[in-house]
C-alpha positions as CSV (number, residue, x, y, z in Angstrom):
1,X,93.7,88.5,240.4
2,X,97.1,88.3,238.6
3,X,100.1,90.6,239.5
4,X,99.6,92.8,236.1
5,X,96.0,93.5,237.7
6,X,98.0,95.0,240.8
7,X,100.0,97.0,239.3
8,X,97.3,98.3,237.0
9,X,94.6,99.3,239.9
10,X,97.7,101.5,242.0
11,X,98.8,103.0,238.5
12,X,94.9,104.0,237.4
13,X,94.2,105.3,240.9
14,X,97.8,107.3,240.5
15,X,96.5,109.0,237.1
16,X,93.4,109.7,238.2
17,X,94.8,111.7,241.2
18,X,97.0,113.6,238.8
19,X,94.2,114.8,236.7
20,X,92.1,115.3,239.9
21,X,95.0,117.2,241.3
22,X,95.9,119.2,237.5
23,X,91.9,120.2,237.5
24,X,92.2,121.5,240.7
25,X,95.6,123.5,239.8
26,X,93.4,124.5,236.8
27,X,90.8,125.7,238.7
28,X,93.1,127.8,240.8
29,X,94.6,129.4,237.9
30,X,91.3,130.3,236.1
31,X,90.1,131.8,239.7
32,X,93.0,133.8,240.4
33,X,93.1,135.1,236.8
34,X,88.9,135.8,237.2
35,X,90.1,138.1,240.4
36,X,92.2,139.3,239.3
37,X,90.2,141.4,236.1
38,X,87.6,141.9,239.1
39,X,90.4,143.4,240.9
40,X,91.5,145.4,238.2
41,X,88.3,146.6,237.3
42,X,87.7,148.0,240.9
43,X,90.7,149.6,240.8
44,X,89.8,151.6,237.6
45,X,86.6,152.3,239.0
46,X,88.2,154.0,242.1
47,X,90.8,155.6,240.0
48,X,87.8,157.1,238.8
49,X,86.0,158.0,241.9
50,X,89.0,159.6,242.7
51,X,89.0,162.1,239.1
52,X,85.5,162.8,240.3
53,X,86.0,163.4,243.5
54,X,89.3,165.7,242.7
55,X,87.1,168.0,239.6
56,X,84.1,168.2,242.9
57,X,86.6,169.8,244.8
58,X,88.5,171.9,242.2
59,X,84.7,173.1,241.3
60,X,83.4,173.6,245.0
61,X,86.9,175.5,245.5
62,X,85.8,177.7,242.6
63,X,83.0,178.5,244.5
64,X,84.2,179.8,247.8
65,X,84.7,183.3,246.3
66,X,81.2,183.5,245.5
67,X,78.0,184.0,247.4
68,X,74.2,183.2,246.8
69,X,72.5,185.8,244.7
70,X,69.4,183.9,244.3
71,X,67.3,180.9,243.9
72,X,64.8,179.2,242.0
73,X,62.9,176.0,243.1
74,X,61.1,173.9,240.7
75,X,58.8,171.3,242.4
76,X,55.8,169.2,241.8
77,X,53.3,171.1,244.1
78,X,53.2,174.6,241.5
79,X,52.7,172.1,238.6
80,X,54.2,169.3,236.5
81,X,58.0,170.1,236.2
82,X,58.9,166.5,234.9
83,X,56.7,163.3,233.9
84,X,56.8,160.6,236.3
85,X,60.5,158.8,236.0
86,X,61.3,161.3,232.8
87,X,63.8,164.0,232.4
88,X,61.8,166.0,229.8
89,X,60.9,169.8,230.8
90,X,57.1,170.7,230.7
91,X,56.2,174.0,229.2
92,X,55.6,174.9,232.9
93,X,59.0,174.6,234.1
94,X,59.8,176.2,231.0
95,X,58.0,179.0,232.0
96,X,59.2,179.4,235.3
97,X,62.7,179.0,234.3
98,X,62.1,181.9,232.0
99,X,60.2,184.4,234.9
100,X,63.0,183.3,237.0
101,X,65.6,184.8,234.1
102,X,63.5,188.0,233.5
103,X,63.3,188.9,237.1
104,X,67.4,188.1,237.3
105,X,68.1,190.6,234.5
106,X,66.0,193.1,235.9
107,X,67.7,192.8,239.2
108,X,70.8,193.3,237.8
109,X,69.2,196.9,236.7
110,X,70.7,196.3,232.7
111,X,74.9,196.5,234.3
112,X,77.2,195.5,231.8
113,X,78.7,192.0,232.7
114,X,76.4,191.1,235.1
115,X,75.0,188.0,233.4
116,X,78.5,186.8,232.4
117,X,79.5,187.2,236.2
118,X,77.0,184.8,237.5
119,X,77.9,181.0,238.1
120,X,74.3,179.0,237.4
121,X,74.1,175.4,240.0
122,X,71.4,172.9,239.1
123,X,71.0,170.6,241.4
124,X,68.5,167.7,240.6
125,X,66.6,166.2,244.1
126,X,64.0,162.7,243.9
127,X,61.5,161.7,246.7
128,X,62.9,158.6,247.9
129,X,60.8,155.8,246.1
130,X,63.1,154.1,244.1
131,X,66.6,152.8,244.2
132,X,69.0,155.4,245.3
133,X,71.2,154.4,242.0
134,X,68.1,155.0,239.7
135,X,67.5,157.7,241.9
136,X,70.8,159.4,241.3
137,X,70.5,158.8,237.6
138,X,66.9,160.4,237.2
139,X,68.6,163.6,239.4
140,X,71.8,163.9,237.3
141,X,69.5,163.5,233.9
142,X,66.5,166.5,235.2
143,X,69.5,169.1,235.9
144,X,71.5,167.9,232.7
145,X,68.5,168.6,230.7
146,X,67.7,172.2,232.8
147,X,71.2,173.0,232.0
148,X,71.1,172.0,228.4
149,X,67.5,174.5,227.9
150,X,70.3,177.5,229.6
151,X,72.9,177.2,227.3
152,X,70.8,176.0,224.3
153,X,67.8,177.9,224.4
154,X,69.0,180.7,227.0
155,X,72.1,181.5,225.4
156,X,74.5,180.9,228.9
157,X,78.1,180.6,228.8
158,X,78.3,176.3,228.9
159,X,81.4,177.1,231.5
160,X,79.2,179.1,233.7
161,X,76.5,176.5,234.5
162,X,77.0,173.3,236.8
163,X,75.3,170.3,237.2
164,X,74.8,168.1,240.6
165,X,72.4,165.5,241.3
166,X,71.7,164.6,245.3
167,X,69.3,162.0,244.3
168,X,66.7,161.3,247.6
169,X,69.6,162.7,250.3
170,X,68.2,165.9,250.7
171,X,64.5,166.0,251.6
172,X,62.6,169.3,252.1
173,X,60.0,166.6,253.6
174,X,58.7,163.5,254.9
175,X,58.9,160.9,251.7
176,X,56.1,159.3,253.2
177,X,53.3,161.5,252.4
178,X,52.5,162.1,248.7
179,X,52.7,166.0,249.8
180,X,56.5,165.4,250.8
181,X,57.3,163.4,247.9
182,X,55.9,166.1,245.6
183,X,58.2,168.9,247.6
184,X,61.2,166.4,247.1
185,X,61.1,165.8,243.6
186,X,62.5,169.2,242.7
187,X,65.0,170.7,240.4
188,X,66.9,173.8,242.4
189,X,68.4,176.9,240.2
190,X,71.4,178.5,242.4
191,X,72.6,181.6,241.0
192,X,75.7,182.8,242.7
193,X,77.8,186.3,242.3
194,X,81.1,186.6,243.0
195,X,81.6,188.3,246.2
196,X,82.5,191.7,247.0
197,X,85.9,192.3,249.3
198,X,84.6,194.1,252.5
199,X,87.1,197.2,253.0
């Protein structure tokens, strides 16, 4: 092996370290610039957690001057309230959402105001099967749709009805009977009144 063969060997072996050592620089870069759009995206997303969060509190302290006037729970043991993973209303629940209305108005005994007064809750609830995101979802789309048949078909003030899903957190039963699940998969109508100041 020749001197020129000596220096070439050292000199390769350099250049290939180099680029070794430049991919790995490379590397670095294009990770640190991949975390940090991930980091950027989780910092949007709590930014917006945080909105949410701030409007559920804004709303819940709207609340505290009123009290519970009355309630209406739609379940899967009286009859079909929603198809299996749908958010479309049955004529059933339709029906019940409309006896539940009449008897409101009659309470109310015709006073002037009365209807406009009242701050309307729907709160969606699931049996647990399910993932709690899907779970969530199908909640939040049943009481979206309830409140969409209020103001669009019922004529409510749009300001004057809320929307909450609670997904599976708040059974009324064991999910592990088909009985429970059927009492858990249920779309709650909270009417609420403003209260009255006690003298």
């Amino acid at each position: 092996m020749d001197d020129s063969h000596r220096i070439r060997i050292p000199v390769l072996a350099g250049a290939l370290a180099a680029l070794a050592l430049q991919g790995c620089v490379a590397t670095r870069n294009w990770v640190r610039e991949q975390l940090d759009v991930v980091n950027g995206r989780i910092d949007g997303t709590e930014r917006r957690l945080g909105e949410v969060d701030g409007k559920a509190d804004r709303a819940l302290a709207g609340l505290q001057n009123l009290q519970l006037e009355r309630k209406l729970v739609l379940d899967m043991k009286e009859g079909a309230v929603f198809s299996t993973a749908s958010a479309t209303l049955t004529r059933h629940a339709k029906t019940e959402i409309d006896r539940f209305l009449k008897e409101l108005d009659e309470s109310a005994g015709g006073a002037a105001g009365a209807a406009a007064a009242r701050v309307f809750v729907v709160a969606g609830h699931t049996d647990s099967t399910g993932p709690e995101d899907f779970n969530y979802e199908l909640g939040q789309r049943r009481a979206s749709r309830v409140a969409a048949y209020l103001v669009g078909e019922k004529g409510m003030e749009p300001l004057g009805v809320h929307v909450v899903s609670y997904g599976a957190t708040k059974p009324l039963a064991d999910n592990k009977t088909r009985n429970g699940r059927l009492r858990n998969r249920r779309i709650e109508i909270l009417v609420y009144q403003e209260r009255v100041a006690s003298r």
